[in-house]
N, C-alpha and C positions, 0 to 999 in steps of 0.2 A: 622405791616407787618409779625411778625413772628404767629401773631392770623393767618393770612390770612396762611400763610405756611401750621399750623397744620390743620388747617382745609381742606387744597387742598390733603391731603393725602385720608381720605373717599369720598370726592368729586369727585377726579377725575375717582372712579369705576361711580358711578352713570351717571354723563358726557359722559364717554363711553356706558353706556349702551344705555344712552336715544340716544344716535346720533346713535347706529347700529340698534337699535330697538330690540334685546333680551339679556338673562343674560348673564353674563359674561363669567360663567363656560360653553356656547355655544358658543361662540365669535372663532373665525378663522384668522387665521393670516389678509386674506386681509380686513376684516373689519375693521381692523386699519386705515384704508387710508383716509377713509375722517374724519375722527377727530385729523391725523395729521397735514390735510389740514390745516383745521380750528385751531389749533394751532399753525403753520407758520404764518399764517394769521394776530393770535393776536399779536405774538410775535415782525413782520416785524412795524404793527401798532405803539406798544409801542417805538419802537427803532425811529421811526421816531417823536413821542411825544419827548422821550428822547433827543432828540438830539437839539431840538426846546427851551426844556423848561430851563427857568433861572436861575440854580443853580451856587450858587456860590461856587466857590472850597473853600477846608477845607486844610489849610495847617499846620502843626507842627513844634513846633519851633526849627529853624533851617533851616527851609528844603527850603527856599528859598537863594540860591547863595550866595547873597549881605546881610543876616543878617546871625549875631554870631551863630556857630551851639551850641547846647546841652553841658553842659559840658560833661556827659556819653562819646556821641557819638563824641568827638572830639580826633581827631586821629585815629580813628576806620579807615580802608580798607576797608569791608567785614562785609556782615550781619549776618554772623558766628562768628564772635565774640561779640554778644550778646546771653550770654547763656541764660535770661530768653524769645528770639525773640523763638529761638529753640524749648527750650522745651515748649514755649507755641503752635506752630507749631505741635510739639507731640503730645500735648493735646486735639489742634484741631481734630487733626486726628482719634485719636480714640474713640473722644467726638462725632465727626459726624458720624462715624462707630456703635456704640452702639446705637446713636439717631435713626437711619433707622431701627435698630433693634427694637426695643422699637414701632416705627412706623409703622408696615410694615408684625411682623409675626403673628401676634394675631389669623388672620383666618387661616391660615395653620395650627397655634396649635390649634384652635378652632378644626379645621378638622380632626387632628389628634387623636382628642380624644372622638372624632363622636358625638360635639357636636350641639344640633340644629341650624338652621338658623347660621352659622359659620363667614358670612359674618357682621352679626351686631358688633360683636366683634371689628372690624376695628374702629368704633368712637370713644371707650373709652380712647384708648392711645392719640387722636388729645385733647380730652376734657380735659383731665389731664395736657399737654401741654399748650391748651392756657391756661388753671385754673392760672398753674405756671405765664404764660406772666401778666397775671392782678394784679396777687402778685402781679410781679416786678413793675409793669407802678404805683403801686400804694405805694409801699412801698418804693423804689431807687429814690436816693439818700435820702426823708427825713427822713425814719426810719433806712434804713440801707443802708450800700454803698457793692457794686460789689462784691469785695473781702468776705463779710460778705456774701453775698447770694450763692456766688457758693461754699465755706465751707457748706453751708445748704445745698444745692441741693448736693455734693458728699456724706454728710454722708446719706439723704435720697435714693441717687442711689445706695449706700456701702450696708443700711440694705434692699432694695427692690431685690437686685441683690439674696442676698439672700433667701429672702421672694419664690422667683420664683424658683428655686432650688431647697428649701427646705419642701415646705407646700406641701399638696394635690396638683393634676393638676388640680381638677376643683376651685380650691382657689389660685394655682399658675396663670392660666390665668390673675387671675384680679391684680393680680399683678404686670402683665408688664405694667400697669397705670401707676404705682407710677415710675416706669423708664423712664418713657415720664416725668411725673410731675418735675423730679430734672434734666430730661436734660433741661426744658425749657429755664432756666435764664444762663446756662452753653458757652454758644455762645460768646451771649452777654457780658458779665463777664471778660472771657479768652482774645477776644479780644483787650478791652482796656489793658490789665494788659502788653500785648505782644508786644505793640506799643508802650510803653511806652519808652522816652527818647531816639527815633532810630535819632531823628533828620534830617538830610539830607537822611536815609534809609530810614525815613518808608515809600516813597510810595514801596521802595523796597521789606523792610518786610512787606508790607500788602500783594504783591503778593505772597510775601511766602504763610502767613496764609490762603491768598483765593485756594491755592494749595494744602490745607491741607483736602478740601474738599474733594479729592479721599478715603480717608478712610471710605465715603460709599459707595463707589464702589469695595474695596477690603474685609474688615471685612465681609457684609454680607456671600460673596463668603466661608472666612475659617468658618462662621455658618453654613452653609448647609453644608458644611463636615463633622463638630461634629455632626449637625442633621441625617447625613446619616449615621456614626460610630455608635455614643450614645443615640440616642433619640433626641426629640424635646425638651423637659423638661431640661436635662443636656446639652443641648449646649449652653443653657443662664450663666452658668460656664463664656463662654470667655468675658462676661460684667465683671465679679468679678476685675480682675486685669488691666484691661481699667479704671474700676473708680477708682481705686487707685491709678496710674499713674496723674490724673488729680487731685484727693484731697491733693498727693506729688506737684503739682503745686500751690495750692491753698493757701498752708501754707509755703511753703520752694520754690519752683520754682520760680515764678513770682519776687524774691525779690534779686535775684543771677546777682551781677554786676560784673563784671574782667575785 
């Protein structure tokens, strides 16, 4: 699924193009309308498969009434008192805040820097993405576990953040790859690590974590600020101390019981 994710980032220009019938950078507000259709459409579909098909709930231990909660989580009120639920919450947030970054500005800065065909730029960050996905499907848990992967992916998002910053811009572009490449397994990763031992919380704490997904909706916002102050180039700066936040989770966060 998260193959499918990275890949619906360059997909969904083309989708739109082929249902308005010209390119994008001519597309008009009301052209949107019948491919939102057709996205209700799919969506109203899926929910009614959803809803039909046989899944069996996943429950943690604890979390059902009549059995022994977690030691951790016993006595606990409040899912605030789990400080590593929190700061993996954190984590999330400006883990998914950067990922959209990584995802999302490649053609802009391609644009910016008048370079040709700007829109082909958009697939290397998804390709790097799922690259990362088939590590993990192929290496987790038997070569290495979670915790071991997302240490790899923050120090490769630590030295790429840089790379982007620091190199040439026409050698910076390609480097917001490798920021897709160490967000991939970062998700994935965090989230167990953050559930861990909530017991009777965690369907609580998971709506935290799935709450944490606003931070693509806010981060990209203060980017185009620094892009509109300092360039395109230096506003990839505000990933620098996002991934360090998460590689303080990776080593010391996740591991903070009180």
């Amino acid at each position: 699924m998260g193959i499918c994710n990275a890949l619906a980032w360059p997909a969904a220009p083309l989708f739109l193009s082929a249902v308005i019938g010209k390119e994008i950078s001519a597309a008009v507000l009301t052209d949107v309308d019948v491919p939102f259709y057709i996205i209700i459409a799919v969506f109203l579909a899926l929910g009614v498969i959803m809803n039909f098909a046989p899944l069996q709930e996943v429950k943690a231990e604890g979390e059902d009434e009549d059995a022994p909660d977690s030691a951790y989580a016993s006595g606990k009120t409040s899912i605030w008192q789990f400080p590593h639920l929190v700061l993996g919450a954190l984590s999330l947030f400006v883990y998914v805040g950067v990922e959209t970054l990584a995802l999302t500005t490649t053609v802009d800065y391609a644009t910016s820097l008048g370079l040709d065909n700007a829109e082909s730029y958009a697939i290397w960050p998804s390709i790097g993405m799922a690259l990362g996905y088939v590590i993990g499907i192929l290496t987790i848990p038997k070569y290495m576990s979670q915790v071991t992967a997302l240490r790899i992916c923050t120090w490769i998002a630590v030295v790429g953040s840089l790379a982007v910053v620091l190199t040439p811009p026409e050698v910076s572009i390609w480097c917001v790859s490798f920021l897709s490449l160490a967000c991939s397994l970062m998700y994935p990763s965090i989230w167990p690590l953050a559930i861990a031992d909530l017991g009777k919380f965690t369907k609580t704490g998971s709506a935290l974590l799935v709450m944490s997904i606003g931070g693509g909706a806010l981060i990209p916002l203060v980017f185009g600020f620094l892009k509109d102050m300092t360039g395109n180039q230096n506003a990839y700066w505000i990933c620098l101390p996002f991934y360090l936040i998460i590689m303080y989770y990776s080593y010391y966060g996740y591991r903070i019981r009180k």
